[in-house]
N, C-alpha and C positions, 0 to 999 in steps of 0.2 A: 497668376491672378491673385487681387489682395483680398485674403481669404478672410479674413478680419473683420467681424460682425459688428458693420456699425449703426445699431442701434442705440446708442448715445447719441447721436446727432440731431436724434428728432426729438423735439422739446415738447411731448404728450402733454398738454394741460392736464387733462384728467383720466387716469387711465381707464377707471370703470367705462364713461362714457367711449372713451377710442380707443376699448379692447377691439381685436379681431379674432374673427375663425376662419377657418379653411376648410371649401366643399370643395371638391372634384367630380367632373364628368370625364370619363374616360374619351367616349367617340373616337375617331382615326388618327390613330396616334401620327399618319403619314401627314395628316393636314397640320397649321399651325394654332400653337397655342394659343387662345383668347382669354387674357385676364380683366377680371372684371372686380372695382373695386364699390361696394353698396354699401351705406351708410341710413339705417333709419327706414322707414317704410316707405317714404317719397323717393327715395332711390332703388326700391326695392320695385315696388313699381312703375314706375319712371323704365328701367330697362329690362325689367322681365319678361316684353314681350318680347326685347333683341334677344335675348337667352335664349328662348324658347326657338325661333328661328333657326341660330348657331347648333342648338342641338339637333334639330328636326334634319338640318344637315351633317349631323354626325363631326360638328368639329370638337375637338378636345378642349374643357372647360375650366379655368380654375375661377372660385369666384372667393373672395378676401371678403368678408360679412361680418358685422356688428352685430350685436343681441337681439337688438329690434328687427333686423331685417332677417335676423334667424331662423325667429319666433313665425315670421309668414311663410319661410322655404319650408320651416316641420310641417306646417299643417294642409301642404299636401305633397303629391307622391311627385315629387322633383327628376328624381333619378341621379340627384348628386350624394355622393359619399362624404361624411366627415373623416378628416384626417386626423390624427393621431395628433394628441397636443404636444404643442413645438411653433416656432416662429415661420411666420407666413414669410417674413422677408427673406428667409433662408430658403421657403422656399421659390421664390420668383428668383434669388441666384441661383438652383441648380438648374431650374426651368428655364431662363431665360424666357417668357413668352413674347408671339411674335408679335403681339400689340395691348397697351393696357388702357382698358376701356372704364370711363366712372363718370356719373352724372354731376352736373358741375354744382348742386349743393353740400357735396361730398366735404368733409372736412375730418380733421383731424387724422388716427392712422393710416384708415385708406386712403386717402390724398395723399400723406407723405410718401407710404410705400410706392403710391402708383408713382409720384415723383424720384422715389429715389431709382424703380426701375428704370425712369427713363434717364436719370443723370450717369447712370453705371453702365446701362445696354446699346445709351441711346434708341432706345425702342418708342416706339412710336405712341401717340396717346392719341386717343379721343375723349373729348369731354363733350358731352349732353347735356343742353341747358334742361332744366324740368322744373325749377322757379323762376323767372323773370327778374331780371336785376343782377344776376350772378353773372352776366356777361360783360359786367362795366367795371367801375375801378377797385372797389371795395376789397383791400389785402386779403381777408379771409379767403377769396376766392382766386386768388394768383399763385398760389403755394404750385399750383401746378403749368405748368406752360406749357400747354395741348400741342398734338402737331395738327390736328383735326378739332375744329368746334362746330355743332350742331346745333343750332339755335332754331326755334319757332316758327321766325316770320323774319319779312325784310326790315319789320322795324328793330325788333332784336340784333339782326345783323350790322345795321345801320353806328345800334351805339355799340357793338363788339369791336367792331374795326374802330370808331374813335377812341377807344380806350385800348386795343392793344395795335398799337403803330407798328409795331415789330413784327408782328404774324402775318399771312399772306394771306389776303383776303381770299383768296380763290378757296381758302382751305376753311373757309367760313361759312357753311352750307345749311342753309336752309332746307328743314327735313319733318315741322311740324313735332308732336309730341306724342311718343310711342306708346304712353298708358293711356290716351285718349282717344286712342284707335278704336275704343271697347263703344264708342258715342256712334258710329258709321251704322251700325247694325242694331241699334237699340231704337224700340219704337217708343217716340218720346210721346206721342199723344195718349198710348195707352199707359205708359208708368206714368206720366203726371195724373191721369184720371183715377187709377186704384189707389195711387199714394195718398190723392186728396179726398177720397171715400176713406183710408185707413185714416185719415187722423183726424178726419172730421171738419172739412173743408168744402161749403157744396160747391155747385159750378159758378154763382152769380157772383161770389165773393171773390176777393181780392189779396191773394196771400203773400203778404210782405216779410223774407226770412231772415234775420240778422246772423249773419256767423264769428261767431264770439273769436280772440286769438284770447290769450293770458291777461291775467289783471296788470297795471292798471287802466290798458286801453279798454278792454271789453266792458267793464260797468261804466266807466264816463262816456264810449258813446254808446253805451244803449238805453242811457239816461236823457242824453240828448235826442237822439232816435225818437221817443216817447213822446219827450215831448214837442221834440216835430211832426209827428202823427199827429198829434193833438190839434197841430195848428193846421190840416191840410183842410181844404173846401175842395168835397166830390159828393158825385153819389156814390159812387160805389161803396162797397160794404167792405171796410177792412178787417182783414184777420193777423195777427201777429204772430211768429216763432219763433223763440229765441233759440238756436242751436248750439250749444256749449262746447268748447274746445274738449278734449278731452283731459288734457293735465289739468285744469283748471279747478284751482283752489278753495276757489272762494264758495261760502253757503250755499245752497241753494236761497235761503232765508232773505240773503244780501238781494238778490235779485229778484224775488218775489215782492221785493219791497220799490223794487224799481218799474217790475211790471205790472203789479196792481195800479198805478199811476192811469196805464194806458185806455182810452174810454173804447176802445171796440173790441173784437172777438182775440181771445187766446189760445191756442190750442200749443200741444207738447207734442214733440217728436217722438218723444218713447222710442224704440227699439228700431225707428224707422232707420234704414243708413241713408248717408248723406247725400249718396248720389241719387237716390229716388228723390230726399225733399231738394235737391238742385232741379231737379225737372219740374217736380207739382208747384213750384212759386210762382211768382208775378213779379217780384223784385226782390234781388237778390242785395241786402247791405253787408259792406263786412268793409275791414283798413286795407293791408297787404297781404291777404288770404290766397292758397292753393284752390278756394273754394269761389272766388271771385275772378282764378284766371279760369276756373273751368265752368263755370258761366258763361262766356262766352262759346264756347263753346257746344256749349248744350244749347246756345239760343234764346240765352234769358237776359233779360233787362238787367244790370247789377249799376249801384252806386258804390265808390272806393271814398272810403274818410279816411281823412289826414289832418287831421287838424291841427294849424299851428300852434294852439293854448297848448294841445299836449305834445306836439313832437318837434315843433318849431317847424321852419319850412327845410321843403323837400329837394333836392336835386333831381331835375328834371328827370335827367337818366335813371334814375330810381324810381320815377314814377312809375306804379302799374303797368305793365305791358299793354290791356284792354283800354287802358286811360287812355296812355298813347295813341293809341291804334283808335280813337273815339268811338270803340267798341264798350265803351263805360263809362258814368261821367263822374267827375272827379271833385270833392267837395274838401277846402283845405281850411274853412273855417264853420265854427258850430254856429255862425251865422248866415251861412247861405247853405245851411241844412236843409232845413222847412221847406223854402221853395225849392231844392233840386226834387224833395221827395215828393212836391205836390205835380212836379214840371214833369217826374216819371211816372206818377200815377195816371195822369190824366191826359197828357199830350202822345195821341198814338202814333204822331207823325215823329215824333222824337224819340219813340221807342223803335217803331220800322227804322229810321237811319242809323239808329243803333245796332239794331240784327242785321242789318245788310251791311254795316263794317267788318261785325264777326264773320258773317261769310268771307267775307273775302281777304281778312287777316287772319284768321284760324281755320288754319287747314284740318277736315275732317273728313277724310277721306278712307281713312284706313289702312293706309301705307305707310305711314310715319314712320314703326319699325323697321319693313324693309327697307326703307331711306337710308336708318342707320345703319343698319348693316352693308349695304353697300360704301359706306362713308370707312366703316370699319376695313372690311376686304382691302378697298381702295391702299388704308394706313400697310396692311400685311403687305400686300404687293412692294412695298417700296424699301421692305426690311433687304439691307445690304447682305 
């Protein structure tokens, strides 16, 4: 075998960002290895709960982890061990494991490595969709050529197969989304109701929640936003939240200056997490947000802006997964703002067609993980 550490072949943009560490779970050393490559906290939870699983079944775990998704395994009692620093790649060669598993926003060293395991083992991959759009053409996301892809729904699948001709559809499985399993078992009437007592929301009003990504989208449209509020005719009582990304640079100053503009109620989120104000809204705005596909999911009304003044037009297949699915409506110029926001405030009939899309495109059931996992197994069984 060519023992020869090729680690020059992979072109790291930045190393800080696509450093890796190495945990281990020990479990039955007779069963097969499961490697798992996480990237960031959306992939950390994205397949945490298939971890969780694989060990509850005592399989042997290695899992290949970035800083950010580190930072979530310390702060609770895992039961994986840190390895000795040294190269992860070195170790999937003495390991060979029997399948490498990573969710498909994964990039940089975990993609590679989980790539070069399969070009040197031929070992089998699965990828996990866990943001919407990662299944279509876009390079960033092809560095790995899965033997297994997991995608959401039939529309995800839909554009998987027309962007990879090559792959066998069979192996293109619809399995819902694993860190969303947490929504099956949460009663949403009561967290919307204490959320909007915590921040000061009564029952009559109307809670419209903007969720920021990075500048320079988030202040042009929550400037627009404003002053499409401005222009809505209802009764109802509106209240506004701006929810801010968390990298997000800009002032507060910068945005107080945007939101004073607004003529109805403002209240702040404070300390609230995201997923309680996902539940307590009324309408949920945001662009291409994690927090707009889980809207649907939760059962809430959400509009996606796109707007061509700022990103020019969109490739269908790129568009939102809820858009698609008319689980969301889709706004691609800051002129047909005002009415989408007055047409979802007020029209109940076009927000019921809305949640009975989600139903029946966002699976919520609670099985999602064990989906993957058997999608997983399925990959092990086929190892030569």
């Amino acid at each position: 075998m060519n023992t020869i550490f090729p680690e020059h072949a992979f072109p790291l943009r930045d190393p800080e960002l696509e450093r890796t560490d190495l945990y281990t779970f020990a479990g039955d050393q007779s069963k097969p290895v499961v490697l798992f490559g996480l990237r960031g906290p959306g992939g950390m939870n994205c397949l945490w709960p298939v971890i969780e699983i694989f060990k509850r079944e005592h399989y042997p775990i290695d899992l290949l982890i970035d800083s950010a998704a580190k930072r979530i395994l310390k702060s609770q009692d895992s039961g994986f061990s840190e390895q000795q620093p040294g190269s992860p790649l070195k170790r999937i060669m003495e390991i060979k494991p029997a399948v490498a598993v990573t969710e498909f926003s994964a990039g940089g060293g975990t993609a590679l490595a989980l790539e070069w395991s399969e070009q040197s083992y031929k070992t089998p991959t699965v990828c996990v969709e866990d943001f919407p759009g990662t299944t279509s053409g876009d390079p960033e996301y092809l560095r790995i050529n899965p033997t297994y892809l997991c995608v959401q729904n039939e529309t995800a699948r839909r554009v998987a197969i027309k962007h990879r001709p090559s792959m066998n559809s069979d192996n293109i499985v619809v399995t819902g989304h694993p860190d969303f399993d947490k929504y099956a078992s949460i009663n949403a009437a009561e967290v919307r109701e204490q959320t909007r007592e915590g921040i000061g929301v009564e029952t009559d009003e109307f809670l419209v929640v903007y969720s920021g990504q990075l500048p320079p989208e988030t202040p042009d449209i929550l400037e627009h936003l404003v002053d499409g509020l401005s222009e809505v005719k209802t009764d109802k009582k509106l209240v506004l939240l701006f929810s801010r990304h968390s990298r997000d640079t800009l002032t507060e100053e910068s945005y107080q200056n945007i939101l004073k503009r607004f003529k109805g109620k403002i209240v702040s989120q404070g300390k609230v997490p995201s997923d309680d104000i996902g539940f307590a809204n009324d309408l949920l705005v945001t662009m291409t947000s994690t927090e707009g596909l889980k809207s649907a999911y939760r059962r809430v009304p959400s509009i996606h802006v796109m707007p061509r003044e700022l990103i020019g037009n969109v490739d269908p297949d790129f568009v939102p997964l809820p858009v698609q699915a008319q689980a969301s409506l889709g706004v691609y110029s800051y002129s047909e703002l005002a009415e989408a926001v007055e047409r979802s405030i007020n029209n109940r009939e076009f927000r019921d067609r809305q949640i009975e899309s989600m139903k029946q495109h966002f699976i919520s059931d609670g099985n999602a993980a064990q989906r993957v996992v058997e999608v997983i197994k399925r990959a092990t069984n086929k190892v030569l």
